[in-house]
C-alpha positions in Angstrom: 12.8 8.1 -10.1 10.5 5.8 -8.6 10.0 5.4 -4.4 7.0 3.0 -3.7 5.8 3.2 -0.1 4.6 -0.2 0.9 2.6 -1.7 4.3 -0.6 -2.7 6.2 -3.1 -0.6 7.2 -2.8 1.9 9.5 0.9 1.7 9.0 1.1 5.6 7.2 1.9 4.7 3.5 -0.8 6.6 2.8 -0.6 9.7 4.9 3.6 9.5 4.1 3.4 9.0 0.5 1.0 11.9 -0.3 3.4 14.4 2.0 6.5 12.9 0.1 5.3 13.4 -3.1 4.2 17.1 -1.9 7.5 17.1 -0.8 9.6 16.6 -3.8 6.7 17.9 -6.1 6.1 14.1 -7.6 3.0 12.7 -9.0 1.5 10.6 -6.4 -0.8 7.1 -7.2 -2.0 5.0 -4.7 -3.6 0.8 -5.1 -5.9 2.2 -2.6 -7.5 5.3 -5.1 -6.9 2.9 -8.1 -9.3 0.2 -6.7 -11.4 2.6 -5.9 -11.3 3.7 -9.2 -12.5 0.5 -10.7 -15.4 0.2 -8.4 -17.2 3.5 -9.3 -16.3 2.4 -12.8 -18.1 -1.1 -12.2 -20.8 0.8 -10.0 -20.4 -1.1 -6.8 -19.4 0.2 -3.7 -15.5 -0.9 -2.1 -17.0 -3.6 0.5 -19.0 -5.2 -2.4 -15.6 -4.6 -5.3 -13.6 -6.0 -2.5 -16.3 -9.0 -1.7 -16.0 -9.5 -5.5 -12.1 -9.3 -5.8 -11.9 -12.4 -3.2 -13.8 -14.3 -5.5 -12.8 -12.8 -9.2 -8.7 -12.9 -9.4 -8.6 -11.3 -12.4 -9.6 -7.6 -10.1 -6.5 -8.0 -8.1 -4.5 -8.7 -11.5 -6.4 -5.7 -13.4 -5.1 -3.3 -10.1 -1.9 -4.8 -9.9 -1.1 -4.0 -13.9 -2.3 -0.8 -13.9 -0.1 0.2 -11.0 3.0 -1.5 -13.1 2.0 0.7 -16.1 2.6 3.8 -14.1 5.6 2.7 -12.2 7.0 2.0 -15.7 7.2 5.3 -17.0 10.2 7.1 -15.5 8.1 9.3 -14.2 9.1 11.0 -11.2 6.6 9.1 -8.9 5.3 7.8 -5.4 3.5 5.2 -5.7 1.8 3.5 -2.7 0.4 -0.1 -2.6 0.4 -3.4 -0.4 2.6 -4.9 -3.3 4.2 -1.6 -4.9 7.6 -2.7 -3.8 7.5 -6.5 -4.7 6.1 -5.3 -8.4 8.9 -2.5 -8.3 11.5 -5.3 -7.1 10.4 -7.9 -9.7 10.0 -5.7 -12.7 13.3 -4.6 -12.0 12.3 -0.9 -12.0 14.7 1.4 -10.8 13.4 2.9 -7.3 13.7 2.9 -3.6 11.2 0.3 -2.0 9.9 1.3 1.7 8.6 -0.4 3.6 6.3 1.0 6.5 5.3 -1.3 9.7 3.7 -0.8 12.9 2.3 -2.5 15.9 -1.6 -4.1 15.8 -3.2 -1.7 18.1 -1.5 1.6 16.5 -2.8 0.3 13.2 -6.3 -0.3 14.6 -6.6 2.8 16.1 -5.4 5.0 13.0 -7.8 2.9 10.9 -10.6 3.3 13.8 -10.0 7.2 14.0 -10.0 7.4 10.1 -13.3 5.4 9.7 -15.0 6.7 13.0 -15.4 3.2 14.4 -13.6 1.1 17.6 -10.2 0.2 17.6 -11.7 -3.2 18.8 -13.7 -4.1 16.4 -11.6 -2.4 13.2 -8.7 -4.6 14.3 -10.7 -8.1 14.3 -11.7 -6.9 10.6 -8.1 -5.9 9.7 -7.1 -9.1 10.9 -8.9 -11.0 8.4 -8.9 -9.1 5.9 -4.5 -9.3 6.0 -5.1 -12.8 6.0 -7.3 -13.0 3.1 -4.9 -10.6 1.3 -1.8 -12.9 2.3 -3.4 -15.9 0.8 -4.3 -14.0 -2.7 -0.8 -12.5 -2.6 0.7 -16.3 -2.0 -1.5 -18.1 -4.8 -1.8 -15.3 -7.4 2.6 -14.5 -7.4 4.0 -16.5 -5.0 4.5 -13.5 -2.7 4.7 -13.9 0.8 3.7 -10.6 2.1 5.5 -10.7 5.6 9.1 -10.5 3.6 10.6 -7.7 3.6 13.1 -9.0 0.4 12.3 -6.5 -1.6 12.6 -3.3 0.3 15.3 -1.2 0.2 14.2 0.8 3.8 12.3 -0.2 6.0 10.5 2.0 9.0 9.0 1.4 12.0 5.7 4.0 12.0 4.5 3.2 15.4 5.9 6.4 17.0 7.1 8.3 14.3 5.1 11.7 12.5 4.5 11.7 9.0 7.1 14.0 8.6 9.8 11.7 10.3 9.0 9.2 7.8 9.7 11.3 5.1 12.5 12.9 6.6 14.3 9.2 6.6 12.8 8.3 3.2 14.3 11.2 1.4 17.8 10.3 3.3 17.6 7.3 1.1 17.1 9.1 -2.3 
């Protein structure tokens, strides 16, 4: 069984996903840890793989195949990822597709607590870099990012716990 948690920053798919898969006692895999992966790998830090992703498809392409690979296994898994859901939807893999949103300024501030910096400033950053990521999303697949097609469930995180979130995802399962 596959359940991909899917959303913008700051919306919980992180924080949700791990505490699912602790949950259910599933293997969890994140985009985030996989791109992270291939930066120590290519020995630059994540601004600089990320400065280099916006100008190199073939990074967004490597990530996004690697996360299909384990999606495809069958494996009991939650699997967290900007596109987790549309790859999960378009490969035709059996699994529940969530979706996770939440306003601006809750995102910002998650993020900002997280990283230690302003709400302010962390949400002008966020702001372009979801419009940077829309645009790759939109020439590299043809996905428009704001649809929620794809998703099976979709939750609003701005005033929910980590646990209410899994709480309604495993209704779904």
């Amino acid at each position: 069984m596959l359940v991909t948690i899917s959303g913008l920053p700051g919306s919980g798919t992180t924080t949700a996903g791990r505490l699912l898969a602790e949950t259910l006692d599933w293997e969890f895999q994140s985009s985030g840890e996989l791109f992270r992966t291939m930066a120590d790998a290519r020995g630059v830090t994540l601004a600089e793989f990320g400065a280099l992703a916006e100008e190199d498809e073939s990074i967004d392409h490597e990530l996004d195949a690697r996360a299909v690979a384990l999606m495809g296994t069958g494996a009991e898994l939650v699997m967290e990822g900007r596109l987790a859901g549309w790859m999960a939807f378009r490969d035709k893999f059996a699994s529940i597709r969530v979706w996770l949103e939440s306003d601006g300024a809750t995102r910002a501030q998650r993020v900002a607590d997280r990283d230690g910096e302003s709400a302010s400033e962390q949400q002008a950053r966020m702001a372009a870099r979801e419009a940077s990521e829309a645009q790759r999303y939109r020439d590299y697949y043809g996905i428009e990012i704001s649809s929620r097609k794809p998703y099976s469930l979709v939750i609003d995180s701005t005033a929910l716990a980590p646990e209410a979130i899994v709480a309604r995802i495993r209704e779904a399962l």
